[in-house]
C-alpha positions in Angstrom: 21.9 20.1 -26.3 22.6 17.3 -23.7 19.2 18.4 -21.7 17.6 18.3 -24.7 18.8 14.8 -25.6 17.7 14.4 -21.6 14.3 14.8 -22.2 14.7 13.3 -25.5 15.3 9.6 -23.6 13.1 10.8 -21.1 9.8 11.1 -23.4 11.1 7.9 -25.2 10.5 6.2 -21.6 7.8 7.4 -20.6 6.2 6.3 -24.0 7.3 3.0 -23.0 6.0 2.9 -19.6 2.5 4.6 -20.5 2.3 1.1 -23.6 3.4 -1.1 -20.7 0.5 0.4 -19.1 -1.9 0.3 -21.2 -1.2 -3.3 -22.4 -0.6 -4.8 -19.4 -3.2 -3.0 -17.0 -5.5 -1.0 -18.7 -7.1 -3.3 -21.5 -7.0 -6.6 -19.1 -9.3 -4.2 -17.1 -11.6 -3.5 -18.9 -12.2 -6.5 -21.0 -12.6 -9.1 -18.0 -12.4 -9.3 -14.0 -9.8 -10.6 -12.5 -9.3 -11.7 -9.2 -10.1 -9.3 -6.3 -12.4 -6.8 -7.6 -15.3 -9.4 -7.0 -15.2 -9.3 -3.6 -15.4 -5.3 -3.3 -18.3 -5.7 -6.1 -20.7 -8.4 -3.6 -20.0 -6.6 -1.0 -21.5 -3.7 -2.0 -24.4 -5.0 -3.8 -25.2 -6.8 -0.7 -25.4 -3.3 0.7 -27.7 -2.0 -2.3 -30.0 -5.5 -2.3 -30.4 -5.0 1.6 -28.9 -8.4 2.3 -27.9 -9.5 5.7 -24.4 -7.9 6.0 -23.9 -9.6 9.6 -23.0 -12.3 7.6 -20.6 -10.7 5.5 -17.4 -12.5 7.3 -19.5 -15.9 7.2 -17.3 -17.4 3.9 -19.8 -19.6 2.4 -22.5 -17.4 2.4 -20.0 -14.7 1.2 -19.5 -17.3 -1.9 -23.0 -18.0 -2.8 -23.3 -14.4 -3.3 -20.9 -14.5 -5.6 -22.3 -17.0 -7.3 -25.9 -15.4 -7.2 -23.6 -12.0 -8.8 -21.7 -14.6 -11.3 -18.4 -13.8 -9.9 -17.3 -17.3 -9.0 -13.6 -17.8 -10.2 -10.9 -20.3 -9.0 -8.9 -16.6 -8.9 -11.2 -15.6 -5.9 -11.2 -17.3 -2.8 -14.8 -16.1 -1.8 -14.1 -14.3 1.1 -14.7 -10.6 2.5 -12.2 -10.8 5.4 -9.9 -9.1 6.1 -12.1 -6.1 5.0 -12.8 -3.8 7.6 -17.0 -3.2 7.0 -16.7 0.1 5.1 -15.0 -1.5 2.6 -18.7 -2.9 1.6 -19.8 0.8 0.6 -16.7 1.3 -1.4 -18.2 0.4 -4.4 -22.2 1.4 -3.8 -22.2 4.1 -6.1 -21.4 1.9 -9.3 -23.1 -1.4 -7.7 -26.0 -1.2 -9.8 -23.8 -1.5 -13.0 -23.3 -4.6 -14.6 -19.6 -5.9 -12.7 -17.6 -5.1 -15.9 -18.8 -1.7 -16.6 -18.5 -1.0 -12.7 -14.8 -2.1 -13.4 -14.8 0.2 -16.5 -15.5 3.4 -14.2 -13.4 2.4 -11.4 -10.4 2.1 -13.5 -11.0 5.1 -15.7 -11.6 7.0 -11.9 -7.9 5.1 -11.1 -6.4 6.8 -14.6 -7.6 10.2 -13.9 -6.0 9.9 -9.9 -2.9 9.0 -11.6 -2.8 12.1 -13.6 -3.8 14.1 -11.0 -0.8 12.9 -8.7 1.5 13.5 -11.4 0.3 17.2 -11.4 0.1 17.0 -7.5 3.5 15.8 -6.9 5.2 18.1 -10.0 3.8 21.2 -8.1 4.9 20.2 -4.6 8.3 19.3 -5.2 8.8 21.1 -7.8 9.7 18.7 -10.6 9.0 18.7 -13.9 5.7 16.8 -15.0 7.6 14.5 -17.2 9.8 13.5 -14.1 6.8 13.3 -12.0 5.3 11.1 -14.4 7.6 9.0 -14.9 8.5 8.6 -11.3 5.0 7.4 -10.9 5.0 4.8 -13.6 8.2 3.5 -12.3 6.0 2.0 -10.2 5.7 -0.8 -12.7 4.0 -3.7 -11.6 2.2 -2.1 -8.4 0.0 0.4 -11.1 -0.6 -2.7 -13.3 -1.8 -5.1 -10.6 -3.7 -2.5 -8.8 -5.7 -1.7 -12.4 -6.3 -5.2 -13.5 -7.3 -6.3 -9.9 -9.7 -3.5 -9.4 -7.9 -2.5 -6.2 -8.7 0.4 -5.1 -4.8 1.7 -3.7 -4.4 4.2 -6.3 -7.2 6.3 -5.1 -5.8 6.0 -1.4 -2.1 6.9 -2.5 -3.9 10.1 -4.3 -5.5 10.6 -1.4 -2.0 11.0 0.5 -0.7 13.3 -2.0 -3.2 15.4 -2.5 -3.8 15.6 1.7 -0.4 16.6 1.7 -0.4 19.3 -0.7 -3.5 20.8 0.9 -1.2 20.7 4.3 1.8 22.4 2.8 -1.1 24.8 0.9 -2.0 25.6 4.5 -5.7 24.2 4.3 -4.9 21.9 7.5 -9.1 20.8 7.3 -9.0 19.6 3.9 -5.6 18.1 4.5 -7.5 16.1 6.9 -10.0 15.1 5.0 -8.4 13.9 2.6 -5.8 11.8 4.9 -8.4 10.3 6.7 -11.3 9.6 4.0 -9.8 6.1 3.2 -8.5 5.0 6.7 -11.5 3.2 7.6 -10.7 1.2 4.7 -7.2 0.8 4.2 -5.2 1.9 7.3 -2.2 2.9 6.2 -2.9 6.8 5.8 -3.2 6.7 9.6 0.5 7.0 10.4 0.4 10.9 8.2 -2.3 12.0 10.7 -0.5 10.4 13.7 2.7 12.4 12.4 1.2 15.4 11.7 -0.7 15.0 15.9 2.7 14.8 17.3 3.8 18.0 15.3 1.0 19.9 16.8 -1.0 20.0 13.5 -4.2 19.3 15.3 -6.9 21.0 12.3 -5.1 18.1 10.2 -6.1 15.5 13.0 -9.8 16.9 13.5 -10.3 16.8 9.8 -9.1 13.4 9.7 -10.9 12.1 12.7 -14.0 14.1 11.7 -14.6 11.9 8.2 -13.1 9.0 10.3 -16.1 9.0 12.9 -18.7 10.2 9.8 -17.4 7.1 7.3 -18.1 4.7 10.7 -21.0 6.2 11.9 -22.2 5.8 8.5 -21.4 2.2 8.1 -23.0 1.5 11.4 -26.1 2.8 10.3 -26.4 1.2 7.2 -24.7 -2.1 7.8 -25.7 -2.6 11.6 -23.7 -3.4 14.6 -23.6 -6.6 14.7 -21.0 -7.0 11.3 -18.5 -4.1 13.3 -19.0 -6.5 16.5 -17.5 -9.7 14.4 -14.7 -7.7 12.4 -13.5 -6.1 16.3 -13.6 -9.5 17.9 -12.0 -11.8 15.4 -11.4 -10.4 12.1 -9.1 -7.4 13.2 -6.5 -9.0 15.7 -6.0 -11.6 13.0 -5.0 -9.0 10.6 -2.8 -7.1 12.3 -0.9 -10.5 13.5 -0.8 -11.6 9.8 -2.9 -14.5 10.2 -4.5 -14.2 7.4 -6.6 -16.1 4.9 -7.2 -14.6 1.7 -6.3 -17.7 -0.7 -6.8 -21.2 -0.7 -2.5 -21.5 -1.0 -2.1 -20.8 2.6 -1.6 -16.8 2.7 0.4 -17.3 6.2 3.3 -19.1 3.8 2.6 -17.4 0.5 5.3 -15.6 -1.0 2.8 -13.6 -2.5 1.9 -11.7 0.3 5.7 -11.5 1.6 6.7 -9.8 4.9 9.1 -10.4 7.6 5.7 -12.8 9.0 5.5 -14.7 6.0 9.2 -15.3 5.5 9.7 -16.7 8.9 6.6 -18.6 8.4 8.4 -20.1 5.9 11.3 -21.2 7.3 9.9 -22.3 10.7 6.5 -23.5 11.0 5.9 -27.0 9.5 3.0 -27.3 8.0 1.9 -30.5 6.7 -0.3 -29.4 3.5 1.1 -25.4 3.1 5.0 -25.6 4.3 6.2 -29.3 4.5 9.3 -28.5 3.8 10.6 -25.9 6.4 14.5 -24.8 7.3 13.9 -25.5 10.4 10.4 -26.7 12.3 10.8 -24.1 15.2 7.5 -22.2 16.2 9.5 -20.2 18.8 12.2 -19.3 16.9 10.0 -17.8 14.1 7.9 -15.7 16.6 11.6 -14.3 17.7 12.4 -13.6 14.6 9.6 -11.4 13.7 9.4 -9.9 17.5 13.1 -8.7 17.1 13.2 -7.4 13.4 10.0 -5.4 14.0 11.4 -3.7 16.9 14.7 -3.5 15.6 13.4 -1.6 12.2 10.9 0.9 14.9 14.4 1.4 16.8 16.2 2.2 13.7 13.2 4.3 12.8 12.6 6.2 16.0 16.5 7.3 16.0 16.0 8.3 12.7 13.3 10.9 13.7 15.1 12.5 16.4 18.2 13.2 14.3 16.1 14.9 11.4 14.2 16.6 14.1 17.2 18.4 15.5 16.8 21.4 15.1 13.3 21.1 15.0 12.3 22.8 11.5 9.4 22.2 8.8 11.8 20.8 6.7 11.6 17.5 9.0 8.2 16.5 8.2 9.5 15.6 5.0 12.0 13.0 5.2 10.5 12.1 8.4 7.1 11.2 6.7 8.9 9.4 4.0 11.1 7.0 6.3 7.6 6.6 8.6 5.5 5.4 5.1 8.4 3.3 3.9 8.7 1.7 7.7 4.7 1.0 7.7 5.0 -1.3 4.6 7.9 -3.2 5.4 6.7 -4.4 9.0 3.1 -4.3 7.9 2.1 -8.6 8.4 1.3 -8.8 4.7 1.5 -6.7 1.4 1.1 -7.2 -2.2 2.6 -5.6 -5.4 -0.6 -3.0 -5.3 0.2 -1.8 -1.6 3.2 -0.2 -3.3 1.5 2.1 -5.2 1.3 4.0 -1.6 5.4 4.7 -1.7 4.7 7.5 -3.8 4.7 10.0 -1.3 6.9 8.4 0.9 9.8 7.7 -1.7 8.9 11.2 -3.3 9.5 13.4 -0.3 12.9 11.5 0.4 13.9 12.3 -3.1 13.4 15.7 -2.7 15.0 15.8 0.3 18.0 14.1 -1.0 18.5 16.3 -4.2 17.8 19.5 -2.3 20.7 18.9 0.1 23.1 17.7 -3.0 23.2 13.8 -1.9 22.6 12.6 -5.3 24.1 9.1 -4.3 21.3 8.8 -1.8 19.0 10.1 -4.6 20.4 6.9 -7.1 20.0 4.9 -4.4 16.4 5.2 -3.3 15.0 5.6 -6.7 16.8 2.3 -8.1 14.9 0.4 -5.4 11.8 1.7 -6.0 12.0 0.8 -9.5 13.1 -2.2 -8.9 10.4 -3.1 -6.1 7.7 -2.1 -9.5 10.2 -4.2 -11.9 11.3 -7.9 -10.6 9.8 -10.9 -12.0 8.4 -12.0 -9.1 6.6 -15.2 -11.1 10.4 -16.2 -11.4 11.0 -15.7 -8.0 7.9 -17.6 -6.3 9.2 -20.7 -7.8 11.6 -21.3 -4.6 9.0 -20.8 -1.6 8.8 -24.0 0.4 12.2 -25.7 -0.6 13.6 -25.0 2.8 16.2 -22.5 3.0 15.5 -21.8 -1.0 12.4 -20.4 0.3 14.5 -17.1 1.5 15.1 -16.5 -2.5 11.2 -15.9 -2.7 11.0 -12.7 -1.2 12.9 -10.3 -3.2 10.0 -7.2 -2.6 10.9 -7.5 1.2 15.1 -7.6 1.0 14.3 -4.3 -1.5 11.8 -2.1 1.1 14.4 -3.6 3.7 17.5 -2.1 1.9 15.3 1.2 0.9 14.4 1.3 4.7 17.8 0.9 6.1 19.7 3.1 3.2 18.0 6.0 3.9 17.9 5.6 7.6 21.7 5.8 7.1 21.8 8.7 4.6 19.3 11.3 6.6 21.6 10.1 9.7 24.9 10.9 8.2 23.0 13.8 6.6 22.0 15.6 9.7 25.7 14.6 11.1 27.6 16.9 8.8 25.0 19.4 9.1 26.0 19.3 13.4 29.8 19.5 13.0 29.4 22.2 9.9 
């Protein structure tokens, strides 16, 4: 009776979280475009009207192509960088649809890779698929902003899971392939390959690394040299430092985007039109800050490894591959609330790996901070960025990863502790 009355509350839920869905993401997606999905759009009809794409990192011509498209919106800043170049083909296959019925397909394609991960991630645990489903909604606002955006981070974290599954299916090729088919897009997959090389999975690697080289040997050839040249020598470094410029508010301060490089921004760099109002006008101090949490976390991290890796057994990739994707989001130099549709492998293996060894509190613990990472009102939130030391109130995504980070860092160490002295 009790299990019944379980799943009872459990289908009531999910009913709830599929509405929340639908309303908020779903129909906003497909009645009118909203703010990043015309940049993926121009750039690839660009592509398809055999444009100039050297220029596509020049920002004013990126903007009259908009305008040319009629995708103009105070929402968009007009610009293609940070995108690595592939990310102009992205969208070839449905550039010759009007934008809104492009948007249409993309986020029926982003429905149906939600279902399938449900599935995915119900067989490979095991869970139930009402769990699975509803551990995936639970991603709240990260599903919702990714649909009505027209991001495409759904169909990279589906990616994952599926790649994943193929690996544990023992089809290392395929697992591969599926790891690596987004990278040149979205780099965050990378770190699963990078894993998987230091186990000594290398038919994962070569899969990866073959549809690596084939996705960038195909945007050479169809978008030229020169565009790769640019994005190498002055688009990449400034991504991967978080100097950044992907609004007109000043994405190196915005909230929005919040990381431990934003946050310190914040509270040391004066900045007379973005951040007037700093804690404390110390450029030094800030590049510290960020220098010491960064390695401090990889520390943390690195320790981490080596106590789930002894004795070295499959069951490490697991939890190991979790506290790796949950570490690559929280120092990454900027995220927003669609990046964290790519916990759900990360966060789902740790949960496994927490209920299979019995430590439910751990289990509690990681799951209430991913659904609250999908659940705050950041609007609420944003209101304190640039009032000085208020500004640290801004940033409640970070404090969450940082806690989900640092709690089950603790719990897999204490974890493989008892299992040395039992």
């Amino acid at each position: 009776m009790n299990s019944f009355f379980n799943r009872a509350w459990a289908s009531v839920l999910l009913a709830g979280l599929v509405a929340l869905l639908l309303v908020k993401g779903i129909v906003p997606a497909v009645s009118e475009i909203d703010a990043d999905f015309p940049g993926y759009y121009t750039g690839a009809r660009i592509v398809i009207d055999r444009q100039d794409t050297s220029k596509l990192y020049d920002d004013a011509w990126f903007r009259a192509q908009m305008r040319r498209y009629g995708l103009e919106s105070p929402k968009n800043p007009g610009k293609f960088a940070p995108f690595p170049p592939p990310t102009a083909l992205l969208l070839v296959p449905l550039a010759r649809l009007e934008p809104l019925i492009a948007l249409r397909v993309l986020t029926a394609i982003s429905v149906l890779c939600l279902i399938l991960t449900t599935f995915l991630l119900a067989r490979m645990l095991p869970w139930q698929a009402l769990d699975s489903a509803l551990f995936i909604l639970s991603s709240g606002v990260g599903i919702i902003s990714c649909l009505r955006f027209g991001q495409p981070y759904i169909l990279v974290s589906a990616s994952c899971v599926l790649g994943y599954y193929l690996y544990l299916k023992g089809k290392p090729w395929l697992a591969g392939i599926c790891l690596g088919v987004f990278v040149p897009l979205k780099y965050y997959p990378v770190f699963i390959l990078a894993y998987l090389g230091f186990r000594g999975q290398w038919k994962v690697v070569l899969g990866g690394a073959a549809v690596i080289l084939g996705i960038a040997l195909l945007s050479i050839s169809v978008l030229g040299w020169q565009v790769h040249q640019i994005f190498l020598a002055s688009v990449l470094g400034n991504h991967l430092t978080g100097h950044l410029s992907l609004q007109a508010n000043g994405t190196p301060f915005t909230a929005v985007y919040q990381s431990f490089d934003t946050l310190f921004n914040r509270l040391f760099i004066f900045d007379p039109e973005n951040n007037p109002q700093p804690l404390l006008a110390a450029p030094l101090l800030r590049t510290l800050s960020v220098l010491i949490t960064k390695a401090g976390l990889l520390l943390i991290a690195v320790a981490t490894l080596i106590k789930v890796s002894r004795p070295v057994t499959a069951d490490a990739a697991a939890p190991s591959i979790g506290i790796l994707g949950v570490l690559v989001l929280l120092i990454a130099p900027a995220t927003a609330t669609y990046t964290f549709t790519l916990l759900w492998l990360p966060v789902a293996l740790l949960l496994h790996y927490f209920l299979s060894r019995g430590a439910r509190g751990a289990a509690y613990f990681l799951l209430s901070t991913y659904v609250l990472i999908g659940f705050v009102p950041y609007q609420y939130t944003y209101a304190f960025e640039g009032r000085g030391a208020l500004s640290m109130l801004a940033f409640p995504r970070l404090y969450l990863i940082s806690a989900m980070f640092i709690g089950c860092a603790y719990f897999i160490a204490r974890d493989a502790a008892r299992e040395r002295h039992a």
